[in-house]
C-alpha positions in Angstrom: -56.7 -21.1 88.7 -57.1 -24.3 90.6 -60.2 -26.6 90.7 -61.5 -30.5 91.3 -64.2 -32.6 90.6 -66.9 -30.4 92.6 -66.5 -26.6 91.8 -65.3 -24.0 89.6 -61.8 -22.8 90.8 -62.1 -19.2 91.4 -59.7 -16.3 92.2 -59.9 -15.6 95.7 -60.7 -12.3 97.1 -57.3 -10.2 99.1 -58.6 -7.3 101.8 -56.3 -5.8 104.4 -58.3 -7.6 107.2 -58.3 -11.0 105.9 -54.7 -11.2 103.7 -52.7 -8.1 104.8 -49.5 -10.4 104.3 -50.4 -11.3 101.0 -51.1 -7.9 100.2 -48.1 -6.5 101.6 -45.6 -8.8 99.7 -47.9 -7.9 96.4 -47.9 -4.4 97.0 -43.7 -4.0 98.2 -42.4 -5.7 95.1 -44.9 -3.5 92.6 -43.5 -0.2 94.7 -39.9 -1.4 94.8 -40.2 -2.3 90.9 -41.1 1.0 90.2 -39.0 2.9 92.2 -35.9 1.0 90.8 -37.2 1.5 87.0 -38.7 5.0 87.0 -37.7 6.4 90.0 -33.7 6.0 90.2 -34.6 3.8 93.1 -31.3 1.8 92.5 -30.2 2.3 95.7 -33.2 0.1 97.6 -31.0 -2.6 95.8 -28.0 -3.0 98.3 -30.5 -2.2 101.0 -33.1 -4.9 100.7 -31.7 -7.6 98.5 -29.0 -10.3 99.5 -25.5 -9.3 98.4 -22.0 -9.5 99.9 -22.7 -6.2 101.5 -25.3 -7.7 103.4 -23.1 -8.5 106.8 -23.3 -4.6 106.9 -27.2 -4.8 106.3 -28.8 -7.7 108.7 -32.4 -6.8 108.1 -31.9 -7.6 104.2 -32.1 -11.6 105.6 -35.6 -10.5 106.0 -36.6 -7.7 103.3 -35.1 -9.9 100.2 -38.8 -11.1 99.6 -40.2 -7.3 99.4 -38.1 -6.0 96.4 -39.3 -6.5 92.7 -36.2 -7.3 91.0 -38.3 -8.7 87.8 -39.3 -7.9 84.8 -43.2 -6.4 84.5 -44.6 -9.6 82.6 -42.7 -11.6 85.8 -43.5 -9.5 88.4 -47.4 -9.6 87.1 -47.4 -13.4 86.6 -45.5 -13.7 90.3 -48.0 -11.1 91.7 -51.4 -13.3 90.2 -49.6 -16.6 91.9 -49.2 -14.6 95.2 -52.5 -13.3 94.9 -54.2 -17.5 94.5 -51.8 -19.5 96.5 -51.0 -17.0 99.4 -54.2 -15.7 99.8 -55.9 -19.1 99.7 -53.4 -20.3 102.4 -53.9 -17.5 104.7 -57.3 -17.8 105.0 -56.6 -21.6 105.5 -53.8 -21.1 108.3 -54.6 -17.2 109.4 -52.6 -14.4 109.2 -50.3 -15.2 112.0 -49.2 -18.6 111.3 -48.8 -17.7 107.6 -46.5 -14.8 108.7 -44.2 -16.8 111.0 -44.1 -19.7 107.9 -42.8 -17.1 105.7 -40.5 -15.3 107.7 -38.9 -18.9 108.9 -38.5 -19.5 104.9 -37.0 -16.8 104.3 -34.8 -16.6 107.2 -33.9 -19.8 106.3 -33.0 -19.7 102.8 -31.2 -16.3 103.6 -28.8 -18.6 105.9 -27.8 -21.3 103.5 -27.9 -18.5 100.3 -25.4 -15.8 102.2 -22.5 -17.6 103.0 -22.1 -18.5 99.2 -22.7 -14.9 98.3 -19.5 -13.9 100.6 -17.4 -16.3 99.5 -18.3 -16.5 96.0 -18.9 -14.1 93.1 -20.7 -10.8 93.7 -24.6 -11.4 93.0 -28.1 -10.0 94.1 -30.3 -12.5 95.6 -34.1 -11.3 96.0 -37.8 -11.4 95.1 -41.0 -12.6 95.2 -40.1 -15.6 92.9 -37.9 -17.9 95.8 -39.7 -16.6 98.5 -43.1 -17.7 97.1 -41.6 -20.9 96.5 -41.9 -22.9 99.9 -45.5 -21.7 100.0 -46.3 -23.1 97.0 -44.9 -26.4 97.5 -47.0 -26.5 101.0 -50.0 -25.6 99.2 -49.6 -28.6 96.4 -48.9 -30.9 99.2 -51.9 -30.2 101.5 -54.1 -30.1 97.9 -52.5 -32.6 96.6 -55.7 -34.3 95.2 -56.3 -30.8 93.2 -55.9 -29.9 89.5 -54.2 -26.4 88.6 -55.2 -24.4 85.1 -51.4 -23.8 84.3 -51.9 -20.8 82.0 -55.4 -20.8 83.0 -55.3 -23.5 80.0 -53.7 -26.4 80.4 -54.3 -29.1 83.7 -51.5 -29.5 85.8 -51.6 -32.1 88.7 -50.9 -29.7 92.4 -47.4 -32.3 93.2 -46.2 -31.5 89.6 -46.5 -27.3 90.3 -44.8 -28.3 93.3 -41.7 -29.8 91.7 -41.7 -27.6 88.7 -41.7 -24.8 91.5 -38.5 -26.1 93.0 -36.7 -26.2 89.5 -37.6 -22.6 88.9 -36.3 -21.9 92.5 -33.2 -24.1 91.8 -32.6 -22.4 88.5 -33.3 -18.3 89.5 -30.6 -18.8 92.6 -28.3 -20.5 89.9 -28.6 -17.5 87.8 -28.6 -15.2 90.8 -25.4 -16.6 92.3 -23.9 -17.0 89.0 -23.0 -20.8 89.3 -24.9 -24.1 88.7 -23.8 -25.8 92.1 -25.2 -23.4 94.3 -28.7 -22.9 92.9 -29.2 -26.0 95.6 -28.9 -23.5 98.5 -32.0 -21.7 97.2 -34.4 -24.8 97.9 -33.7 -24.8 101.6 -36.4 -23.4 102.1 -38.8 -25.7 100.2 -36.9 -28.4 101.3 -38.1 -26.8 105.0 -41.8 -26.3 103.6 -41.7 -30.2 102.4 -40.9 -31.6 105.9 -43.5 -29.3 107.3 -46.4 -30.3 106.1 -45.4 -34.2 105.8 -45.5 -34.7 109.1 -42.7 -31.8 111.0 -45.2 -29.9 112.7 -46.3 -33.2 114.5 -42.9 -34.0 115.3 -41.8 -30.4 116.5 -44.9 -30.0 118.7 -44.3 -34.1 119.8 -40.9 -33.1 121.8 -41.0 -29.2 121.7 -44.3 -28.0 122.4 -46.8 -27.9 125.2 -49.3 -30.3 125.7 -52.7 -29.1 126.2 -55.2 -30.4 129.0 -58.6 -30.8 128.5 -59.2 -29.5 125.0 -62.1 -29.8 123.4 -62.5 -32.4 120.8 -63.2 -31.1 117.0 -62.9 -34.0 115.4 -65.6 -33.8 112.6 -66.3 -37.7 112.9 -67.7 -36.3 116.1 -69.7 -33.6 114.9 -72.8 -35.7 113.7 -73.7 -36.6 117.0 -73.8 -33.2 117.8 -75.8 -31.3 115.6 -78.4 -34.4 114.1 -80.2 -35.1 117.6 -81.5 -38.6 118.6 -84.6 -37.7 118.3 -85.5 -37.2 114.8 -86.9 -41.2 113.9 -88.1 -41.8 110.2 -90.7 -44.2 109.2 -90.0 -44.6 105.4 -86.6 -46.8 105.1 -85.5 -45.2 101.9 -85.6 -41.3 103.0 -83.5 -42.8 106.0 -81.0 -44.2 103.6 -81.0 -41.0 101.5 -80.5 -38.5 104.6 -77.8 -41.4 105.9 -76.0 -41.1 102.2 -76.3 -37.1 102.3 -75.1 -37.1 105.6 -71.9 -39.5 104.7 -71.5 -37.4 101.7 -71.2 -34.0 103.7 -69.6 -35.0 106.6 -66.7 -36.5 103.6 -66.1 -33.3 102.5 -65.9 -31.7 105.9 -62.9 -33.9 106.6 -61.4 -33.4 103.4 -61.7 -29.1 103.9 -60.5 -29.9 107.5 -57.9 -32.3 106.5 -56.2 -29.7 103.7 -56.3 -26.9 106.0 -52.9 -27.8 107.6 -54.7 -27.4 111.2 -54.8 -30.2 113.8 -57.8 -31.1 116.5 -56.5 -29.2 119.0 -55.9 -25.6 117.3 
């Protein structure tokens, strides 16, 4: 699906201990699809998706995400995205900071999104499509220096998925709220996913969160000194050069995993 210079891009593996959340937004929009389309399910429509009943039903600004309102080739293209881009980053960030991203998303673009299904035209707003969205566009930002196999085929820079992501997001709450104008409420949450990984965690945890004493340091520009010893001398000047250029070499792409991993020096 993805790859760069170095490796073959791979389809990651989803278990229950590793991914449950990507599992369980998978899983939730194949059941809801098929309840709604061969079980006379209809009726998990006004209680999960967005619509102007929803001031009656507060727990649909949460459950929007979990109901398959596509068609099968959609839901199976959305479900194989899910499956690469949310499982990648939950393994990257861990389970719990990948749930409280997507529920801050979705809570999000629920708030902007509602108010214009109140006031305007009746409409249904759900799916994995928009919800998937901001996680995608934090993805392509923190592997930015990747190339994606659009239609396993054709090579993609990561920032153009990113901003062909927001048009389809623009464009399916368009259609969903049944007017051109307000398909820019849908992107709040990208716009939120944007500012998150370009520098509003450091900001947030600058003035909001709590400073930590006396933690240890994991910087990888460190980690040399660490595990090489200074005991290890070597009398032929060009194996020293070659272990110095492998050593340069490795510690490089340590950085770069550490770097794209969204995680700081003192998590």
């Amino acid at each position: 699906m993805y790859q760069n210079s170095q490796q073959s891009p791979q389809m990651p593996k989803l278990s229950s201990r590793d991914t449950p959340v990507t599992l369980v937004l998978i899983m939730a929009n194949v059941l809801t699809f098929l309840l709604i389309h061969f079980g006379q399910g209809r009726w998990l429509v006004p209680g999960m998706a967005l619509t102007p009943e929803s001031l009656r039903h507060p727990w649909t600004v949460l459950t929007w995400p979990l109901i398959g309102l596509y068609r099968p080739f959609g839901l199976l293209c959305l479900s194989l995205w899910t499956w690469t881009i949310g499982g990648s980053m939950e393994r990257s960030w861990g389970t719990e900071r990948l749930l409280k991203f997507v529920l801050a998303t979705t809570v999000l673009t629920s708030v902007t999104v509602l108010p214009m299904l109140v006031w305007g035209s009746a409409g249904i707003f759900g799916g994995l499509g928009i919800a998937i969205a901001p996680l995608t566009v934090a993805w392509c930002w923190l592997n930015r220096q990747q190339t994606i196999l659009f239609s396993f085929i054709f090579p993609v820079p990561a920032l153009a998925i990113a901003a062909i992501t927001a048009g389809m997001a623009y464009f399916e709450t368009s259609q969903s709220l049944r007017s051109p104008w307000t398909g820019l409420v849908g992107l709040s949450g990208c716009a939120a996913a944007w500012w998150w990984v370009r520098g509003g965690r450091e900001w947030s945890e600058a003035r909001f969160g709590k400073k930590k004493k006396d933690a240890p340091n994991l910087r990888f520009a460190d980690l040399d000194k660490d595990i090489r010893g200074s005991k290890q001398p070597r009398s032929n000047p060009l194996q020293k050069a070659r272990d110095e250029r492998k050593r340069k070499e490795r510690d490089d792409k340590i950085a770069e995993m550490f770097r794209n991993s969204g995680f700081k020096d003192d998590d």
